[in-house]
C-alpha positions as CSV (number, residue, x, y, z in Angstrom):
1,X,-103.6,-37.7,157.5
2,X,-100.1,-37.3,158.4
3,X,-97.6,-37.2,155.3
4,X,-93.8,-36.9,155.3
5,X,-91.7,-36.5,152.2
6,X,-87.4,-37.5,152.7
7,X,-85.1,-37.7,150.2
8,X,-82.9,-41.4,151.7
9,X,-79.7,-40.8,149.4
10,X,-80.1,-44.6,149.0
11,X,-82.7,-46.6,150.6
12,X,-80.8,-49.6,151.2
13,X,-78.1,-46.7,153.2
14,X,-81.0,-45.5,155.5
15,X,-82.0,-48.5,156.2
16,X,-78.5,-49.5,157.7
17,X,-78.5,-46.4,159.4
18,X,-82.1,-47.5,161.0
19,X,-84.4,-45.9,159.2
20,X,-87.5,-48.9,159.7
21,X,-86.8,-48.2,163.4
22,X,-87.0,-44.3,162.8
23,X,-90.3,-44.9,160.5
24,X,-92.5,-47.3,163.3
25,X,-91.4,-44.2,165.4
26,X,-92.8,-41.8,163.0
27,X,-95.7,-43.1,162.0
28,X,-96.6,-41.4,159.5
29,X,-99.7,-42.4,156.9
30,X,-98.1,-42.0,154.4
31,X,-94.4,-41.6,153.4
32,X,-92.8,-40.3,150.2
33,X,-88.9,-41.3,149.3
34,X,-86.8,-39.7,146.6
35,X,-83.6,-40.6,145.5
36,X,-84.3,-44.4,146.7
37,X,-81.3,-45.4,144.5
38,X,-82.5,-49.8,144.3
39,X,-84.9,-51.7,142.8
40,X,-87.9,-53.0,144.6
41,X,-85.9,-56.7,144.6
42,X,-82.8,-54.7,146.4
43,X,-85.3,-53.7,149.3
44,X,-86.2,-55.7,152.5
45,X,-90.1,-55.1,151.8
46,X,-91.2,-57.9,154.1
47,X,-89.2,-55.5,157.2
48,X,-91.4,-52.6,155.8
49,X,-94.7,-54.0,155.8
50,X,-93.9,-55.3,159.9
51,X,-93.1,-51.8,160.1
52,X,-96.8,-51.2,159.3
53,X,-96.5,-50.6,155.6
54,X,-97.9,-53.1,153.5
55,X,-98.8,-51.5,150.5
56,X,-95.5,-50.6,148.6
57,X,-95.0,-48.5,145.7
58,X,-91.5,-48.2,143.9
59,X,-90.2,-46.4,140.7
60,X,-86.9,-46.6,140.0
61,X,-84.7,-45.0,137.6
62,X,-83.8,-47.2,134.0
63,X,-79.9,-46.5,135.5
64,X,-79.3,-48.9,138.0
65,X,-78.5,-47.3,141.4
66,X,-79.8,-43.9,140.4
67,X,-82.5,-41.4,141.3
68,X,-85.8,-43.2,141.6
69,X,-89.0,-42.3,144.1
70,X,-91.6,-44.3,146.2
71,X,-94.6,-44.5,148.5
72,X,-95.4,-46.5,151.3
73,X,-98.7,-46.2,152.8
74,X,-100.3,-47.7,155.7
75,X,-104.1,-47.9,153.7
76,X,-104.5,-49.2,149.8
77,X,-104.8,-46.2,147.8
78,X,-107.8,-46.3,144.9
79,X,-104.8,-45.7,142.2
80,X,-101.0,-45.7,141.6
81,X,-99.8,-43.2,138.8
82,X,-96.5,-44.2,138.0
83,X,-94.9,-41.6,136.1
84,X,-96.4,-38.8,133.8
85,X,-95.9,-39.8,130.5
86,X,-92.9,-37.7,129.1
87,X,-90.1,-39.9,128.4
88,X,-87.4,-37.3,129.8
89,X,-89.2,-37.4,132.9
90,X,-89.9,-40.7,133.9
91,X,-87.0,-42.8,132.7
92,X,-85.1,-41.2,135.3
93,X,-88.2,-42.4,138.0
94,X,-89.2,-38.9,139.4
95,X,-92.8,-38.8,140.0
96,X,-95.0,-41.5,141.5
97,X,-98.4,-40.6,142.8
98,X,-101.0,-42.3,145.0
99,X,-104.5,-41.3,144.9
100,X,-106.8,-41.3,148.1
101,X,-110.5,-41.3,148.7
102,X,-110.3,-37.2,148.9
103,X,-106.6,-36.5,148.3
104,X,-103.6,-37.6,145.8
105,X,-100.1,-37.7,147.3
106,X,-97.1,-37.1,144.8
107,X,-93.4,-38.0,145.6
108,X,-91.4,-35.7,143.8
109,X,-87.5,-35.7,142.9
110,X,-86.5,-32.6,140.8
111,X,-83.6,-33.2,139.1
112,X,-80.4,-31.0,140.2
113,X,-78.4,-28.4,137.8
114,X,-74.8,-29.5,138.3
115,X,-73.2,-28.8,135.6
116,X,-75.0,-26.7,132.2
117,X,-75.8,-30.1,130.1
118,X,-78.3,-31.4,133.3
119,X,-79.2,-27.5,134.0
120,X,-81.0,-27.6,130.9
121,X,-82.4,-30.8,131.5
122,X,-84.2,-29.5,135.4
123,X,-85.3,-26.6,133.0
124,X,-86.5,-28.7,130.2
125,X,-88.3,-30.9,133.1
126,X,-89.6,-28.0,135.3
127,X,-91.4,-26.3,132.5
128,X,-93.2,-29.9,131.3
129,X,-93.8,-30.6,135.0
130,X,-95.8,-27.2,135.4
131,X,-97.9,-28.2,132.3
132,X,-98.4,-31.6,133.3
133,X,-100.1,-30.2,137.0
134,X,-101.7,-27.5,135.6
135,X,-103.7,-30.7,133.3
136,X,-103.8,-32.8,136.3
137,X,-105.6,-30.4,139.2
138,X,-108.3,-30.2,136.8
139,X,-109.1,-33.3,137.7
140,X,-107.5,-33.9,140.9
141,X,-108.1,-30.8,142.8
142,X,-107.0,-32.1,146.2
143,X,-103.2,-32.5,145.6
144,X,-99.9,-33.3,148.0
145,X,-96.5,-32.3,146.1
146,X,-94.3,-34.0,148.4
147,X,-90.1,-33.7,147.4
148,X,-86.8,-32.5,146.8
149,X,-87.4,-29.7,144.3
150,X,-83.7,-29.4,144.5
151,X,-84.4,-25.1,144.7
152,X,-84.5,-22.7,147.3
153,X,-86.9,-20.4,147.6
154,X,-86.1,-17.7,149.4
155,X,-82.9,-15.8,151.0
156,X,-84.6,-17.7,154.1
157,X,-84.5,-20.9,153.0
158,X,-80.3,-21.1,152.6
159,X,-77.5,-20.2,154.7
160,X,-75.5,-18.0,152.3
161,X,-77.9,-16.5,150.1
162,X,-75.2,-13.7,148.9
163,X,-72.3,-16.5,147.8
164,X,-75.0,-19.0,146.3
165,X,-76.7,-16.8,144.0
166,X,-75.0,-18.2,141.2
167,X,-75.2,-21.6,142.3
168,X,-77.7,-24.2,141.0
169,X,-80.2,-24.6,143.5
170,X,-80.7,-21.1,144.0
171,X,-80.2,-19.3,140.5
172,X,-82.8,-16.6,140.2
173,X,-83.9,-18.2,137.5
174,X,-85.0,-21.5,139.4
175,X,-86.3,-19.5,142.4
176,X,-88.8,-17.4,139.9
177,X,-90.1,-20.5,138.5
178,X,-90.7,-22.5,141.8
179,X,-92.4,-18.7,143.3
180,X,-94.8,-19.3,140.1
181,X,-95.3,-22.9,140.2
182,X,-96.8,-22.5,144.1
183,X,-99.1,-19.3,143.1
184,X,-100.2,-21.4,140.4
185,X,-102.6,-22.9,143.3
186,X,-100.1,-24.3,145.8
187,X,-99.2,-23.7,149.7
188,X,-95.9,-24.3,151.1
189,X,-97.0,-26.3,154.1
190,X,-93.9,-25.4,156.0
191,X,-93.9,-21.5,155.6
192,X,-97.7,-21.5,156.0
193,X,-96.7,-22.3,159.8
194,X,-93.4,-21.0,160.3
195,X,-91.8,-17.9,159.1
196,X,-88.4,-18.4,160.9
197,X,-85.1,-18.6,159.6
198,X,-82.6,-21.2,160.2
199,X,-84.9,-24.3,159.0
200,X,-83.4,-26.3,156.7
201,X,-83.8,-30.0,154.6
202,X,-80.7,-31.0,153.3
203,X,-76.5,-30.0,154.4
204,X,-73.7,-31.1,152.3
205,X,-71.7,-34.1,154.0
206,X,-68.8,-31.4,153.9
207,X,-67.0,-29.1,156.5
208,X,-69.1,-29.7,159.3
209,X,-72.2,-28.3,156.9
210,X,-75.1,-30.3,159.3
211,X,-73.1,-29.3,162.8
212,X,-73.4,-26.0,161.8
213,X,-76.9,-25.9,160.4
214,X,-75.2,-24.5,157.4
215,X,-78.0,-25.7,154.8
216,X,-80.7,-25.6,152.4
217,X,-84.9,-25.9,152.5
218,X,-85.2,-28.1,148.7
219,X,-87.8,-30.2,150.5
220,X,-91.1,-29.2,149.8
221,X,-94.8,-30.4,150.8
222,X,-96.6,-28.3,148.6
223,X,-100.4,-28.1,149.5
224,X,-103.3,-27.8,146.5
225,X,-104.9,-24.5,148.0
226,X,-108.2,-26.1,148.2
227,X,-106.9,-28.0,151.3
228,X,-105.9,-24.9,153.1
229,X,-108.3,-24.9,155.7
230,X,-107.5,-28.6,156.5
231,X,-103.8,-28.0,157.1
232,X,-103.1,-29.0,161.1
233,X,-99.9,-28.8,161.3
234,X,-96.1,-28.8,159.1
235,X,-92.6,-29.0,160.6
236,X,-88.9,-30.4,159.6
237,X,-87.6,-33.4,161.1
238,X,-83.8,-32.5,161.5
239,X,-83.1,-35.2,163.8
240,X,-83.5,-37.7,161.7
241,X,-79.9,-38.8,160.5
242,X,-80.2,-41.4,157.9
243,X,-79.3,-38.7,154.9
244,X,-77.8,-35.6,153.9
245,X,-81.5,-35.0,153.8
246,X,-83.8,-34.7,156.7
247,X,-87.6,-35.6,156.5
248,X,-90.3,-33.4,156.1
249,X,-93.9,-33.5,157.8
250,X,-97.4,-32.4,157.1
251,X,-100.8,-33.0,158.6
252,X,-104.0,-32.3,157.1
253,X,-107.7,-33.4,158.3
């Protein structure tokens, strides 16, 4: 099963930018897309399903042209979760899940810290998020957190880990509770295969940030640690250009 998680900045943008083309090309079983920014009427769904993804799954924000997640799949999944039931959560559309014969896929978009009012909010949200998995994997097990979690991990996973340190993104704060939420039973796909620097999933659109692989790794597959011996394979997609965002890739068995 091969997954890939990317962040479009604005699915009707990508498109334009040829991002069907880049998906046929891809192939992947499954794709999960944050920050989709349209309604499913806004999307060319008919183009999609050619592409070879007819079943179609969108949650979009309440706030027009905002936020929102989706999955497009190339098999039916057995269930659609849309949301997770906390209000401060889902009218924002953040979390959309598909459930498989033997493994759930999640598209998650973690909301950013820009200024202290919507800090409080990714707090607020990462706390009930934690809660609301740690309920869930008692019943599904077998769970894909694909997304922009909108936090670094690591000094490894940013450019300038010295000057960001007090930016959102990569406050100590957020770092501690994303190094919790994956030993609370998840695998970062990515590191589990590559211990490199210099990777990276998203570059600001300004001085030449992308050019100069001056960037962050917010894009996460996290991997339910049950599926650890199924993991084949997980790499980032950098040349893929229809985002400040680049896609992300896992394979399991």
């Amino acid at each position: 099963m091969k997954i890939i998680s990317y962040n479009v900045n604005g699915i009707r943008a990508a498109i334009n930018k040829g991002f069907i083309e880049w998906l046929q090309q891809a192939n992947p079983d499954v794709i999960c897309l944050q920050e989709i920014k349209a309604t499913q009427d806004q999307i060319p769904v008919d183009d999609i399903t050619a592409a070879g993804y007819p079943f179609q799954y969108y949650y979009p924000a309440t706030k027009k042209g905002y936020s929102g997640v989706a999955i497009l799949s190339k098999t039916k999944p057995n269930n659609i979760a849309y949301g997770t039931g906390i209000h401060h959560m889902d009218f924002e559309g953040r979390n959309l899940r598909a459930d498989f014969d033997d493994v759930s896929v999640m598209s998650l978009y973690l909301p950013s810290g820009t200024n202290i009012e919507r800090l409080d909010h990714k707090f607020m949200f990462m706390d009930d998020f934690q809660n609301y998995i740690n309920e869930l994997k008692v019943t599904i097990p077998n769970l894909v957190i694909c997304g922009d979690y909108n936090i670094c991990h690591e000094a490894i996973d940013i450019h300038d880990p010295v000057r960001n340190k007090t930016v959102s993104g990569f406050l100590p704060a957020e770092r501690a509770w994303l190094d919790a939420f994956m030993k609370s039973g998840f695998i970062d796909s990515f590191r589990h295969f590559n211990k490199d620097p210099h990777h990276y999933s998203w570059w600001s659109y300004r001085a030449g940030a992308r050019g100069n692989n001056k960037g962050w790794r917010i894009d996460y597959n996290l991997v339910s640690n049950a599926l650890e011996n199924r993991l084949k394979r997980a790499v980032i997609l950098p040349d893929a250009m229809h985002s400040d965002h680049c896609p992300v890739l896992v394979e399991i068995d």
